[in-house]
N, C-alpha and C positions, 0 to 999 in steps of 0.2 A: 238901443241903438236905432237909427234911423237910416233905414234903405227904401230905392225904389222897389215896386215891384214890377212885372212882366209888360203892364199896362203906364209905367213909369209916377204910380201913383206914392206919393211919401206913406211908408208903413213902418210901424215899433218892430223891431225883431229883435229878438234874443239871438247870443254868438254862441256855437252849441260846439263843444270842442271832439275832436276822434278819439275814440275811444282806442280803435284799430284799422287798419288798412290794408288795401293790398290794390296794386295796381299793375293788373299786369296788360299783356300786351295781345291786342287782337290783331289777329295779321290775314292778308287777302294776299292771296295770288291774283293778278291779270294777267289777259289773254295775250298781253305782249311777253309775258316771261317778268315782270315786275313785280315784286313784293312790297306791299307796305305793309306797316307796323303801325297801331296805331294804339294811343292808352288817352284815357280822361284821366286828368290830375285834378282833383278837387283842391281849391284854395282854403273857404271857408263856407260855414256854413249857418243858417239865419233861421231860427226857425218863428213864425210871423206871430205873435199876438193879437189875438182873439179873431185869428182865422182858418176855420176848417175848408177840408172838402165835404163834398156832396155825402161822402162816407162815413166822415166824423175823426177823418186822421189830421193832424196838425199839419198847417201847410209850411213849405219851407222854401228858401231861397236860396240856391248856390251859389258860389264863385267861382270857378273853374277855367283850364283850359284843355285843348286838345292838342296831346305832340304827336306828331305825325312821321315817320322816317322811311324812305324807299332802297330798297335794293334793288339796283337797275342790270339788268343784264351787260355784256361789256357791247354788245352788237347796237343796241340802243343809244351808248352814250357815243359825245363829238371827240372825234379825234382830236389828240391835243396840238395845240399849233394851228387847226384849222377855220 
């Protein structure tokens, strides 16, 4: 299959299926009393033909996004109606 890479150059990559998953969820407190939640969902995954790293591991490409969800304190949010 044919993807860009990082540098938007056309490269072969193989589509490398999951074996197994887990995605869970990293969460921050802020300093206003707000919590977010935050996980990486990998879409897919591309691993490049006939390109290493500097180390000799196979290089790969993801598809991914980030969900993000906040817990907002109630003092923080707009009054409704206002």
């Amino acid at each position: 299959m044919q993807i860009k890479d990082q540098d938007g150059v056309v490269v072969e990559g193989d589509v490398i299926g999951v074996a197994e998953s887990s995605e869970p969820w990293s969460e921050y407190t802020l300093n206003d009393g707000t919590i977010l939640k935050v996980k990486f969902v990998l879409g897919a995954v591309f691993r490049l033909k006939g390109k290493w790293t500097d180390d000799g591991d196979p290089m790969y490409i993801t598809k991914s996004q980030s969900v993000v969800m906040a817990i907002v304190p109630d003092k923080l949010k707009k009054a409704s109606g206002a």
